[in-house]
C-alpha positions in Angstrom: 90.7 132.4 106.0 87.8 131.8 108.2 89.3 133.4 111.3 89.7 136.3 109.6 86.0 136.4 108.4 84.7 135.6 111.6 86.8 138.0 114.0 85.1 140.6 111.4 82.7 142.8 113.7 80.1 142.8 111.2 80.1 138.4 110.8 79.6 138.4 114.9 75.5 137.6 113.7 76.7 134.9 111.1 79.1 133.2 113.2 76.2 133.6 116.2 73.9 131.5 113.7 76.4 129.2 113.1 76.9 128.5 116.7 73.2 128.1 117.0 72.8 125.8 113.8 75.8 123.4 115.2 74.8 123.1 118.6 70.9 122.3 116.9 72.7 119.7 114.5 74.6 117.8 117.2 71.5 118.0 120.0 73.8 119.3 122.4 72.2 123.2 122.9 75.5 123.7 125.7 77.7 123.2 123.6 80.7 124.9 124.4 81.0 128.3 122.6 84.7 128.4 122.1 85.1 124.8 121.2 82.6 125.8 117.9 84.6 129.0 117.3 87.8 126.9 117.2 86.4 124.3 115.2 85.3 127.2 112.7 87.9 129.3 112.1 91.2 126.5 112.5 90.4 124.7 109.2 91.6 125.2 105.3 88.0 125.6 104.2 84.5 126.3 105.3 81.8 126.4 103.1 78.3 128.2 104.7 75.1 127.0 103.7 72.5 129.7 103.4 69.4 130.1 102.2 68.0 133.7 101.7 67.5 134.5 105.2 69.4 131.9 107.4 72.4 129.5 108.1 71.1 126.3 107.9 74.7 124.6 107.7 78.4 124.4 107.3 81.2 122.2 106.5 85.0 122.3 107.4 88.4 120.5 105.8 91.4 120.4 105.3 93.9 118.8 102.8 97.1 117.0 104.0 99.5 114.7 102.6 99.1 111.3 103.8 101.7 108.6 102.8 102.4 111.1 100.0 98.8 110.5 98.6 97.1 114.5 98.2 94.3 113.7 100.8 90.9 115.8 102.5 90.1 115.8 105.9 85.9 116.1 106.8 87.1 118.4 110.2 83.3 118.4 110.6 79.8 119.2 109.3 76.5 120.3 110.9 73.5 120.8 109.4 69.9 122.2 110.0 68.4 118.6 110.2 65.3 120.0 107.9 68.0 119.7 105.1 69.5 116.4 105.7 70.1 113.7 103.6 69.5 115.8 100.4 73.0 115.1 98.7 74.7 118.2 100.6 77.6 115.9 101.8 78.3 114.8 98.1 77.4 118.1 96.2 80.2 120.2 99.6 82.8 117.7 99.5 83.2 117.8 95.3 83.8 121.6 95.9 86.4 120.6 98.6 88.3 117.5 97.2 89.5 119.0 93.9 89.3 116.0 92.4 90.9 114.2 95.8 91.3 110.5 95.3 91.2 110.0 99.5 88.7 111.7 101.7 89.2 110.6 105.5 87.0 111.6 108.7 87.2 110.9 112.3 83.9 110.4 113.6 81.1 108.3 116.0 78.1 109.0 114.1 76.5 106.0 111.8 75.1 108.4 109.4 78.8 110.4 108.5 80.1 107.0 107.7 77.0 106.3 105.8 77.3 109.3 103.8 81.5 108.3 103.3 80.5 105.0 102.3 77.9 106.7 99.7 80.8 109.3 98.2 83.6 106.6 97.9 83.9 103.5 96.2 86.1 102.4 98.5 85.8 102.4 102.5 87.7 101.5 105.2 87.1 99.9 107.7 84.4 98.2 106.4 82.1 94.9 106.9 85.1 92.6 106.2 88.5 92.5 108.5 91.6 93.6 107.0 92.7 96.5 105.0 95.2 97.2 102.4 99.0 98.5 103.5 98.1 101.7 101.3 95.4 102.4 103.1 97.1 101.3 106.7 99.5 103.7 105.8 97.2 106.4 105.0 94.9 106.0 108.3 98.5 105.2 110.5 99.4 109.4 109.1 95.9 110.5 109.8 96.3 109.1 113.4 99.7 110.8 113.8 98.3 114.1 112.5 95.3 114.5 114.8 97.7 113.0 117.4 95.6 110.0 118.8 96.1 106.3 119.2 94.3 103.8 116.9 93.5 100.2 117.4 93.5 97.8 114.4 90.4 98.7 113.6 90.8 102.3 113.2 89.0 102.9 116.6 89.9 105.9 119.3 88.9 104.9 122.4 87.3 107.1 124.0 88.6 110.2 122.0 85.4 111.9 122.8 84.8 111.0 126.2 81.8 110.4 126.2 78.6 110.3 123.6 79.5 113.5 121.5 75.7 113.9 120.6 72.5 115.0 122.4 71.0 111.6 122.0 72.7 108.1 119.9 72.7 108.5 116.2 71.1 105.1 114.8 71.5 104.3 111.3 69.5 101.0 110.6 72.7 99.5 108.3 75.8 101.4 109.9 75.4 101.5 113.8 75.4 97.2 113.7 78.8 98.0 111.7 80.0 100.3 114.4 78.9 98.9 117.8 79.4 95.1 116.6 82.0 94.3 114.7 84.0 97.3 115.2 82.7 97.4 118.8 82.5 101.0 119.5 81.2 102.4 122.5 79.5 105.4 121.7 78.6 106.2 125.0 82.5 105.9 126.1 83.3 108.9 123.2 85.3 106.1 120.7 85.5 107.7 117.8 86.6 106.0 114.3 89.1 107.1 111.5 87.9 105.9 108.2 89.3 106.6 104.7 87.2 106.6 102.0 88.8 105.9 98.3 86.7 108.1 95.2 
Protein backbone atom coordinates (compact mmCIF):
# COMPACT_ATOMS: atom_id res chain seq x y z
CA UNK A 1 0.00 0.00 0.00
CA UNK A 2 1.92 3.08 -0.91
CA UNK A 3 -0.03 5.39 1.33
CA UNK A 4 0.74 3.55 4.05
CA UNK A 5 4.53 3.47 3.29
CA UNK A 6 4.76 6.94 2.60
CA UNK A 7 2.61 8.48 5.65
CA UNK A 8 5.47 6.36 7.57
CA UNK A 9 7.61 9.09 9.53
CA UNK A 10 10.72 7.54 8.67
CA UNK A 11 9.84 7.43 4.34
CA UNK A 12 9.15 11.50 4.74
CA UNK A 13 13.09 11.64 3.02
CA UNK A 14 12.13 8.93 0.30
CA UNK A 15 8.93 10.34 -0.64
CA UNK A 16 10.90 14.03 -0.39
CA UNK A 17 13.24 12.46 -3.20
CA UNK A 18 10.53 11.26 -5.09
CA UNK A 19 8.88 14.62 -5.23
CA UNK A 20 12.17 15.99 -6.27
CA UNK A 21 13.02 13.23 -8.96
CA UNK A 22 9.20 13.83 -10.54
CA UNK A 23 9.14 17.41 -10.59
CA UNK A 24 13.08 16.95 -12.42
CA UNK A 25 11.44 14.26 -14.85
CA UNK A 26 8.56 16.41 -15.98
CA UNK A 27 10.64 19.99 -16.03
CA UNK A 28 8.14 21.55 -14.00
CA UNK A 29 10.32 22.26 -10.49
CA UNK A 30 6.62 23.87 -9.05
CA UNK A 31 5.04 21.23 -9.32
CA UNK A 32 2.44 20.96 -6.95
CA UNK A 33 3.43 19.00 -3.87
CA UNK A 34 0.11 17.37 -3.03
CA UNK A 35 -0.77 16.64 -6.58
CA UNK A 36 2.65 14.16 -6.58
CA UNK A 37 1.66 12.79 -3.12
CA UNK A 38 -1.73 11.93 -4.55
CA UNK A 39 -0.42 10.61 -7.56
CA UNK A 40 1.96 8.31 -5.33
CA UNK A 41 0.13 6.85 -2.84
CA UNK A 42 -3.70 6.37 -4.85
CA UNK A 43 -2.44 3.61 -7.17
CA UNK A 44 -2.29 -0.46 -6.89
CA UNK A 45 1.44 -0.42 -7.39
CA UNK A 46 4.55 1.57 -7.20
CA UNK A 47 7.69 0.33 -7.97
CA UNK A 48 10.94 2.80 -6.72
CA UNK A 49 13.96 2.91 -8.59
CA UNK A 50 17.01 3.22 -6.59
CA UNK A 51 20.38 2.94 -6.88
CA UNK A 52 22.63 2.66 -3.72
CA UNK A 53 22.33 6.16 -2.65
CA UNK A 54 19.31 7.77 -4.51
CA UNK A 55 15.76 7.73 -6.18
CA UNK A 56 16.34 8.07 -9.56
CA UNK A 57 12.61 6.92 -10.50
CA UNK A 58 9.25 5.45 -10.03
CA UNK A 59 6.36 4.00 -11.71
CA UNK A 60 2.64 3.68 -10.77
CA UNK A 61 -0.49 1.23 -12.08
CA UNK A 62 -3.17 -0.11 -11.57
CA UNK A 63 -5.21 -3.15 -13.02
CA UNK A 64 -8.96 -2.90 -13.99
CA UNK A 65 -11.32 -4.84 -15.90
CA UNK A 66 -12.08 -3.31 -19.09
CA UNK A 67 -14.74 -4.91 -21.31
CA UNK A 68 -14.03 -7.94 -19.09
CA UNK A 69 -10.48 -8.17 -20.59
CA UNK A 70 -7.89 -8.23 -17.07
CA UNK A 71 -6.21 -4.85 -18.05
CA UNK A 72 -2.96 -2.35 -16.54
CA UNK A 73 -3.21 1.07 -16.29
CA UNK A 74 0.51 3.25 -16.69
CA UNK A 75 -1.06 5.95 -13.77
CA UNK A 76 2.42 7.45 -14.53
CA UNK A 77 6.18 7.29 -14.57
CA UNK A 78 9.03 9.72 -13.99
CA UNK A 79 12.39 9.10 -14.26
CA UNK A 80 15.87 10.71 -13.57
CA UNK A 81 16.46 11.58 -17.36
CA UNK A 82 20.29 10.29 -16.87
CA UNK A 83 18.55 6.80 -16.92
CA UNK A 84 16.19 7.11 -19.76
CA UNK A 85 15.65 5.08 -22.61
CA UNK A 86 17.56 2.15 -21.06
CA UNK A 87 14.61 -0.59 -21.19
CA UNK A 88 13.23 0.60 -17.60
CA UNK A 89 9.64 1.02 -19.11
CA UNK A 90 9.78 -2.69 -20.53
CA UNK A 91 11.85 -4.42 -17.73
CA UNK A 92 8.76 -2.20 -14.71
CA UNK A 93 5.84 -2.84 -16.67
CA UNK A 94 6.70 -6.99 -17.00
CA UNK A 95 6.83 -6.87 -13.16
CA UNK A 96 3.38 -5.01 -13.27
CA UNK A 97 1.34 -6.75 -16.06
CA UNK A 98 1.47 -10.33 -14.76
CA UNK A 99 1.34 -11.51 -17.94
CA UNK A 100 -1.51 -8.64 -18.92
CA UNK A 101 -2.50 -9.04 -22.51
CA UNK A 102 -3.78 -4.97 -22.43
CA UNK A 103 -1.63 -2.18 -21.04
CA UNK A 104 -3.45 1.27 -21.53
CA UNK A 105 -2.02 4.95 -20.58
CA UNK A 106 -3.38 8.41 -20.81
CA UNK A 107 -0.86 10.60 -21.77
CA UNK A 108 0.64 13.90 -24.09
CA UNK A 109 4.14 12.90 -24.27
CA UNK A 110 5.59 11.46 -27.80
CA UNK A 111 8.10 9.39 -26.00
CA UNK A 112 5.35 7.36 -23.39
CA UNK A 113 3.65 6.40 -26.60
CA UNK A 114 6.85 5.55 -28.06
CA UNK A 115 7.83 3.33 -25.35
CA UNK A 116 3.83 1.66 -25.56
CA UNK A 117 4.36 1.24 -29.08
CA UNK A 118 7.91 -0.56 -28.30
CA UNK A 119 6.18 -3.02 -25.41
CA UNK A 120 3.04 -4.02 -27.50
CA UNK A 121 2.51 -5.48 -30.63
CA UNK A 122 -0.45 -3.97 -31.04
CA UNK A 123 -1.27 -0.05 -30.59
CA UNK A 124 -3.98 2.04 -30.76
CA UNK A 125 -4.55 4.73 -32.13
CA UNK A 126 -2.03 4.36 -34.48
CA UNK A 127 -0.72 5.74 -38.01
CA UNK A 128 -3.93 4.30 -39.79
CA UNK A 129 -7.74 5.45 -38.90
CA UNK A 130 -9.91 3.07 -37.43
CA UNK A 131 -9.74 0.64 -34.65
CA UNK A 132 -11.15 -2.62 -33.75
CA UNK A 133 -14.78 -2.86 -31.64
CA UNK A 134 -12.62 -4.81 -28.98
CA UNK A 135 -10.38 -2.38 -28.57
CA UNK A 136 -13.23 0.63 -28.90
CA UNK A 137 -14.68 -1.08 -26.20
CA UNK A 138 -11.72 -1.33 -24.11
CA UNK A 139 -10.58 2.56 -24.51
CA UNK A 140 -14.77 3.62 -24.32
CA UNK A 141 -14.25 1.74 -20.23
CA UNK A 142 -10.95 3.37 -19.82
CA UNK A 143 -12.64 6.77 -20.64
CA UNK A 144 -15.53 6.03 -18.23
CA UNK A 145 -13.09 5.05 -15.51
CA UNK A 146 -10.83 8.12 -15.43
CA UNK A 147 -14.20 9.91 -16.03
CA UNK A 148 -13.31 12.09 -19.22
CA UNK A 149 -14.69 12.48 -22.66
CA UNK A 150 -12.97 11.06 -25.68
CA UNK A 151 -13.17 11.97 -29.29
CA UNK A 152 -12.80 9.27 -32.03
CA UNK A 153 -9.55 9.34 -31.89
CA UNK A 154 -8.98 8.62 -28.34
CA UNK A 155 -8.07 12.37 -27.66
CA UNK A 156 -8.99 14.50 -24.23
CA UNK A 157 -9.22 17.79 -25.05
CA UNK A 158 -7.65 19.68 -23.06
CA UNK A 159 -7.60 17.26 -20.04
CA UNK A 160 -4.47 18.86 -18.92
CA UNK A 161 -5.06 22.29 -19.41
CA UNK A 162 -2.40 23.29 -20.59
CA UNK A 163 1.28 21.76 -21.68
CA UNK A 164 1.81 19.29 -18.66
CA UNK A 165 5.62 19.58 -19.11
CA UNK A 166 8.34 22.14 -18.46
CA UNK A 167 9.13 22.45 -22.17
CA UNK A 168 7.34 20.16 -25.41
CA UNK A 169 8.44 16.59 -25.52
CA UNK A 170 9.58 15.91 -29.30
CA UNK A 171 10.00 12.58 -30.43
CA UNK A 172 11.29 12.68 -34.12
CA UNK A 173 8.64 9.64 -35.25
CA UNK A 174 5.74 10.15 -32.62
CA UNK A 175 5.05 13.96 -32.08
CA UNK A 176 4.05 14.08 -36.29
CA UNK A 177 1.64 11.08 -35.05
CA UNK A 178 0.30 13.14 -32.30
CA UNK A 179 0.04 16.83 -33.42
CA UNK A 180 -0.91 15.79 -37.15
CA UNK A 181 -2.98 13.23 -37.64
CA UNK A 182 -4.35 12.94 -34.27
CA UNK A 183 -4.15 16.71 -34.04
CA UNK A 184 -3.32 17.22 -30.51
CA UNK A 185 -2.63 20.38 -29.02
CA UNK A 186 -0.14 20.01 -26.52
CA UNK A 187 0.01 23.38 -25.48
CA UNK A 188 -4.02 23.28 -24.85
CA UNK A 189 -3.30 20.04 -22.22
CA UNK A 190 -5.06 17.24 -24.86
CA UNK A 191 -4.13 14.25 -23.60
CA UNK A 192 -4.49 10.75 -25.49
CA UNK A 193 -5.82 7.22 -24.25
CA UNK A 194 -4.03 4.59 -26.04
CA UNK A 195 -4.22 0.79 -25.56
CA UNK A 196 -1.48 -1.22 -26.23
CA UNK A 197 -2.11 -5.15 -27.12
CA UNK A 198 1.22 -7.58 -25.71
Amino acid sequence: NPKAFFDLKENQSKLEEIVSVVRNAFGRPDMDYEDIYAHLTSPEMLFLLEDAEKVLGMAAYNTALLSGIPSLIVEGIAINPSIQAKGIFREVTDLASKNKCIVCLRTQNPHMYRALQKYCSYLYPGEKKGLPLAINAIREDLADRLKCKINGEGVIRGYYGRLFYGEKPHHPEISQLLEERLEMSLENGDALLVIGVR
